[in-house]
FINU-135604 format. One record per residue (C-alpha): x, y negated, z negated; residue in one letter. Coordinates in pm, 1 decimal, decimal comma, always signed. Example, Ala and Ser with C-alpha at 12.3 -4.5 7.8 and 13.67 -1.06 7.14 Angstrom:
<sites>
SITE         X         Y         Z  residuo
SITE   +1230,0    +450,0    -780,0        A
SITE   +1367,0    +106,0    -714,0        S
</sites>
This chain:
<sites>
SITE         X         Y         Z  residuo
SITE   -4103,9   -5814,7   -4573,0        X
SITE   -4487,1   -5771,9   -4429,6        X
SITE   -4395,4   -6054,0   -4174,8        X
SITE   -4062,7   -5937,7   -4107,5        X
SITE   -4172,7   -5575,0   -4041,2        X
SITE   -4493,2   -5651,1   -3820,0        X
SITE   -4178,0   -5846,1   -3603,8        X
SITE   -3935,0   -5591,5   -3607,2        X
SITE   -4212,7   -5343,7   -3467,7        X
SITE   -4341,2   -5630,0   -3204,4        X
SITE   -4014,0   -5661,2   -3121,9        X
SITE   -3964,4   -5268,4   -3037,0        X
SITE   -4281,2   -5230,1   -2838,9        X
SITE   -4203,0   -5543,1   -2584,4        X
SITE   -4255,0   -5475,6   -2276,2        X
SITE   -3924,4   -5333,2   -2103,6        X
SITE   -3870,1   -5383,7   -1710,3        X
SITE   -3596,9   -5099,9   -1697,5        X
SITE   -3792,5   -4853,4   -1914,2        X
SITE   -4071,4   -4940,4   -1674,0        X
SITE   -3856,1   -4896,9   -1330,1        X
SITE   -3717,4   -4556,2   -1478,3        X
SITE   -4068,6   -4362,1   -1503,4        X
SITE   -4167,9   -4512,7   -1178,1        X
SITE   -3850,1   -4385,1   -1029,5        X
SITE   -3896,8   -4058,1   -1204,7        X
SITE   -4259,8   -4039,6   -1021,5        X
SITE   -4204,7   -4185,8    -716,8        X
SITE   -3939,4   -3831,9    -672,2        X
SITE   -4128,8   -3642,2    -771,0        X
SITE   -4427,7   -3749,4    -579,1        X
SITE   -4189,7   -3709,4    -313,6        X
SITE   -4020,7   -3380,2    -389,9        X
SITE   -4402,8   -3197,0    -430,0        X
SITE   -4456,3   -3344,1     -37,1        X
SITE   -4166,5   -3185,0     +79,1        X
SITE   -4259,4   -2887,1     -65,8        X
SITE   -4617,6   -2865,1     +34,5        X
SITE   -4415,8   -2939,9    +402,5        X
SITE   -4192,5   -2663,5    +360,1        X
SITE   -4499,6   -2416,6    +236,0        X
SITE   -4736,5   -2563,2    +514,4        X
SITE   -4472,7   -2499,4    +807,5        X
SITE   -4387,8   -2129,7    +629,1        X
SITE   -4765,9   -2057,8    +679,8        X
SITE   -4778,3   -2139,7   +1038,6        X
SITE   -4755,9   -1921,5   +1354,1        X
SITE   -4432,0   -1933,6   +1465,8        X
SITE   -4463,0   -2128,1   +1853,1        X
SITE   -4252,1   -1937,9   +2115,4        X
SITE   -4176,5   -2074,5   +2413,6        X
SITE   -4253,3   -1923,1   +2748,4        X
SITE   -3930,3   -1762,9   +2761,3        X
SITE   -3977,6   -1630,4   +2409,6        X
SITE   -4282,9   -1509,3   +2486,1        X
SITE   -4166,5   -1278,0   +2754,2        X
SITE   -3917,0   -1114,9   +2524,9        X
SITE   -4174,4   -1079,9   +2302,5        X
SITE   -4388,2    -913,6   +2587,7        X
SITE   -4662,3   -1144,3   +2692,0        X
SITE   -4672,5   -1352,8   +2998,8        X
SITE   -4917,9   -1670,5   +2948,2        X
SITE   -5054,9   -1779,3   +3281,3        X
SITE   -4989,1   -2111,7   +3399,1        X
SITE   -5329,4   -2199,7   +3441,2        X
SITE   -5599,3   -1916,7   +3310,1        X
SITE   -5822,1   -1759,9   +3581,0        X
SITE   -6219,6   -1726,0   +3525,8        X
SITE   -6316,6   -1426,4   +3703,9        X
SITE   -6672,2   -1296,4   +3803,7        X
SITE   -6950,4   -1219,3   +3564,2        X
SITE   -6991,7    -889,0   +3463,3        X
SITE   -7259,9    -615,5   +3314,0        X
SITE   -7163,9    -309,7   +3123,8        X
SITE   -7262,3     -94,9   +2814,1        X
SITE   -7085,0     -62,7   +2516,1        X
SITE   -7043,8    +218,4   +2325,7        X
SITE   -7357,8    +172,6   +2110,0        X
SITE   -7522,6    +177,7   +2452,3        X
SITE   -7593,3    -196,3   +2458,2        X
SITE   -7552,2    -431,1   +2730,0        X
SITE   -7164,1    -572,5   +2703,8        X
SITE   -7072,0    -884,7   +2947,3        X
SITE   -6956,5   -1207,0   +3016,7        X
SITE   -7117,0   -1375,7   +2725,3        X
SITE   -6979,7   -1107,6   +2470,0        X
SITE   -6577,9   -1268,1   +2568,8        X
SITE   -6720,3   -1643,2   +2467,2        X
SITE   -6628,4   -1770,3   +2136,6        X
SITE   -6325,7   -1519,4   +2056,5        X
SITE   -6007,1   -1352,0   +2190,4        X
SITE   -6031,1   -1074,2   +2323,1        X
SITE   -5740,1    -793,4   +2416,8        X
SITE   -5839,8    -584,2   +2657,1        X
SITE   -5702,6    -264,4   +2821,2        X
SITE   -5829,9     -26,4   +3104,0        X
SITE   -5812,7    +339,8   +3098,3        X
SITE   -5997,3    +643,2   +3041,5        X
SITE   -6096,7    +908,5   +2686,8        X
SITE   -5891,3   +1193,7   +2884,9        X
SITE   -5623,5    +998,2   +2881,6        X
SITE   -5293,0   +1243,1   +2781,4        X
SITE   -5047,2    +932,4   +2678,6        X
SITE   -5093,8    +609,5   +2775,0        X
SITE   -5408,8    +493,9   +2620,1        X
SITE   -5400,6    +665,1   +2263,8        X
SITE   -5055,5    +534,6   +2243,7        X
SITE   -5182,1    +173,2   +2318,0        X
SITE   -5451,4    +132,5   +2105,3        X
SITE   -5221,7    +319,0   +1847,8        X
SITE   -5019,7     +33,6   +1866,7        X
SITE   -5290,6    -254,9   +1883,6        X
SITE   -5502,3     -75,0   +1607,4        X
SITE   -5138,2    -165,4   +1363,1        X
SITE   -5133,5    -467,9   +1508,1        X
SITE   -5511,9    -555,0   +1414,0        X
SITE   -5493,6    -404,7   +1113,4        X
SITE   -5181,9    -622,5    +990,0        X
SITE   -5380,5    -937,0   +1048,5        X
SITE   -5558,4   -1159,3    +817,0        X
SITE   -5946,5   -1073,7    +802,9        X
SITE   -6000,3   -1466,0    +936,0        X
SITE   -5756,3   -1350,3   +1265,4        X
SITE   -5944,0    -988,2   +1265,0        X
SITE   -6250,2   -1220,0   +1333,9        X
SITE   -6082,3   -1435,1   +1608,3        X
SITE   -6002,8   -1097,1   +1819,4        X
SITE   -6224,7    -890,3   +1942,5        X
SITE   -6047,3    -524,1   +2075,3        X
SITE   -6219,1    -375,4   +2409,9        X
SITE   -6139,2     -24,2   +2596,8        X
SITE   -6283,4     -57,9   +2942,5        X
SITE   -6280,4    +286,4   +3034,8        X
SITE   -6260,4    +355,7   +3438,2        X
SITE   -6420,2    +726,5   +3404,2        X
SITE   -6797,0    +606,3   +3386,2        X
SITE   -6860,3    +963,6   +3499,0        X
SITE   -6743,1   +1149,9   +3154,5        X
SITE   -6711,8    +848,3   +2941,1        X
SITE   -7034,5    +816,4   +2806,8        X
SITE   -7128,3    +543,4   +2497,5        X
SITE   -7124,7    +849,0   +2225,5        X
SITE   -6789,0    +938,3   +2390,1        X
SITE   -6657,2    +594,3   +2358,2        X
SITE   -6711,5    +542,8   +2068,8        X
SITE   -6625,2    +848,0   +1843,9        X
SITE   -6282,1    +745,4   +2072,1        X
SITE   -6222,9    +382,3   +2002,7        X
SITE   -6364,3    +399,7   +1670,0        X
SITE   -6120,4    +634,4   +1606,7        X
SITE   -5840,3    +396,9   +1614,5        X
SITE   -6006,6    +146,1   +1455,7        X
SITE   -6390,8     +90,7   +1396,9        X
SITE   -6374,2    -243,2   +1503,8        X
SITE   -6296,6    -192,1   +1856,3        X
SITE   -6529,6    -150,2   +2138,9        X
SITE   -6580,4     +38,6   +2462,2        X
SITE   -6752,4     -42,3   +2717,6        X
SITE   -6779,8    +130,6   +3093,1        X
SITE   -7039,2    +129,7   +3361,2        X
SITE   -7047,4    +105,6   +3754,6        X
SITE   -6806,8    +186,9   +3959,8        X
SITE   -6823,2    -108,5   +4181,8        X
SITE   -6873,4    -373,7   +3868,2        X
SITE   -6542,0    -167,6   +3709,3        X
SITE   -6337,4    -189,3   +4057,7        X
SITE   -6380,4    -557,9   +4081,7        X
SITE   -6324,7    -666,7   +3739,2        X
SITE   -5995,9    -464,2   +3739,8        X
SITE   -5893,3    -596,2   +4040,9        X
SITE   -5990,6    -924,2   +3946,0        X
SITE   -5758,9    -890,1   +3620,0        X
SITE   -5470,3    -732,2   +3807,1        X
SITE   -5535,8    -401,6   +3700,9        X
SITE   -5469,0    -157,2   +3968,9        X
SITE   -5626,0    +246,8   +3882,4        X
SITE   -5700,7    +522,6   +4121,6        X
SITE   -5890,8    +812,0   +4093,0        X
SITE   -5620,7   +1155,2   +4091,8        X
SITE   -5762,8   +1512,2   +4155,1        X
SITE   -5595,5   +1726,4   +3947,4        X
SITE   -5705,5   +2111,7   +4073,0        X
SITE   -5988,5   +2068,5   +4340,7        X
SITE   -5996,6   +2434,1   +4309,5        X
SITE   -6063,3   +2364,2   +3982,2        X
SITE   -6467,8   +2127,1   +4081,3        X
SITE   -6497,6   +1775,1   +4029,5        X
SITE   -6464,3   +1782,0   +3623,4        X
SITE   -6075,3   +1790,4   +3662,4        X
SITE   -5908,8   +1509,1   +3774,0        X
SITE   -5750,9   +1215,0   +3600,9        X
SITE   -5682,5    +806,5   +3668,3        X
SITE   -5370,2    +690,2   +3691,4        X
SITE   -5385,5    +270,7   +3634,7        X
SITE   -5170,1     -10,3   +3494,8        X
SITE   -5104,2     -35,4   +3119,4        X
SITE   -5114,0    -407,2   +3082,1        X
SITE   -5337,5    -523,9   +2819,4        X
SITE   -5537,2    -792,7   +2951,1        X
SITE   -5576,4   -1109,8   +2733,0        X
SITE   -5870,5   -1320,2   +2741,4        X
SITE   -5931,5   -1690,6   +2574,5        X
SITE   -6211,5   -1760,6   +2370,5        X
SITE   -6375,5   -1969,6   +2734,1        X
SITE   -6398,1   -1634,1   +2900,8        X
SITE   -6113,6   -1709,8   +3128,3        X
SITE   -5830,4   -1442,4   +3164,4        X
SITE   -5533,8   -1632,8   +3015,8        X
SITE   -5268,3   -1371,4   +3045,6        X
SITE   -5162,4   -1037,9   +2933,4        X
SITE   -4905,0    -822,6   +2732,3        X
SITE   -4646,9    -544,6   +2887,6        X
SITE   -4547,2    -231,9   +2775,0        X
SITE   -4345,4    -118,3   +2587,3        X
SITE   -4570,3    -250,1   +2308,8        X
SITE   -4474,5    -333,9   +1966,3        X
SITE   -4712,1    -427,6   +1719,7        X
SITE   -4496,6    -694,6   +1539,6        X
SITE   -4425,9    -859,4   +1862,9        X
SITE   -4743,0    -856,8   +1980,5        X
SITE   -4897,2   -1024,4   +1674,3        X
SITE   -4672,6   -1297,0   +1708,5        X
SITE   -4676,0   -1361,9   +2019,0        X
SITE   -5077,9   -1395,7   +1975,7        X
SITE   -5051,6   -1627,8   +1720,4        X
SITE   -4876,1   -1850,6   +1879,9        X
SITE   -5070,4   -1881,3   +2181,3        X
SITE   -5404,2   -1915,7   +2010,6        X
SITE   -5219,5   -2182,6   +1791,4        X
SITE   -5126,9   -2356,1   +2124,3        X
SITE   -5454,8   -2356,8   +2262,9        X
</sites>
């Protein structure tokens, strides 16, 4: 029966081609089903690419080829020296207008301050937020910055000559002109009208494009993701 036995098990543990077949089957599924699912979970995580069409109805125009434009010297709003070599390395949305402004500009960076503040802290770090104020006159760095830093306290301002400020803008499309308001009144009260484009910038320096009103915070987030992804 001891002999007997000992074959009856030997028999039952033979090796078995279609046993073997099945569990490599089994894995080789589900090998494959966890790669279509990391696929599926990789492509759910990424930016969403828009076309240039799409990105027009999403309000950003991306310029063909971006522009580099002149170097430039201003001071921030902690009163240090802000320039050419602060765009490098990072995006950076930019807009032009003034502290005094009655509409446009706190309803911009409204806008772009829930648009920053939705993004993840790795994306906070690719974009940089910058108020060039045109009113170098009133707009001092304390001013600036108990303004921007309102918003958000990431964001920067920045001002400084007239002349520097005047070419820049022009340089980036941005057209502004000083408005008196009263001249009764002295040379305090006046205000600057000027275009409401924010001005994108690539992390080379170069101005790459920009976004028009009206502005929408969800649109403009995606529509920056997918050009950065493009880049």
């Amino acid at each position: 029966m001891t002999r007997s036995g000992i074959s009856t098990f030997a028999a039952g543990t033979e090796y078995d081609p279609i046993q073997r077949n099945i569990r490599l089957t089994v894995v080789a599924l589900l090998v494959i089903i966890a790669i279509m699912l990391a696929g599926f979970f990789w492509k759910m995580t990424r930016p969403r690419i828009l076309t240039d069409a799409e990105l027009r109805q999403y309000g950003a125009v991306e310029l063909q080829t971006p522009r580099h434009f002149s170097d430039f010297e201003l001071t921030d709003d902690r009163g240090q020296s802000f320039g050419t070599a602060n765009l490098v390395g990072k995006w950076t949305l930019m807009f032009f207008g003034f502290t005094r402004c009655p509409d446009i500009c706190p309803t911009t960076l409204a806008e772009v301050a829930r648009m920053y503040r939705e993004l993840k802290p790795q994306e906070q770090h690719e974009l940089q937020i910058v108020l060039i104020s045109l009113d170098p006159e009133r707009d001092t760095p304390e001013k600036l910055a108990q303004y921007v830093h309102y918003f958000h306290p990431d964001f920067v301002g920045a001002t400084g000559n007239s002349y520097v400020l005047l070419k820049m803008a022009t340089e980036l499309n941005v057209a502004y002109s000083k408005v008196e308001s009263d001249p009764v009144a002295g040379s305090e009260d006046y205000s600057i009208d000027h275009s409401a484009n924010l001005v994108l910038i690539n992390p080379n320096g170069h101005y790459h494009g920009f976004f028009r009103p009206p502005f929408r915070e969800g649109s403009m987030r995606t529509a920056w993701r997918s050009i950065r992804d493009q880049f």
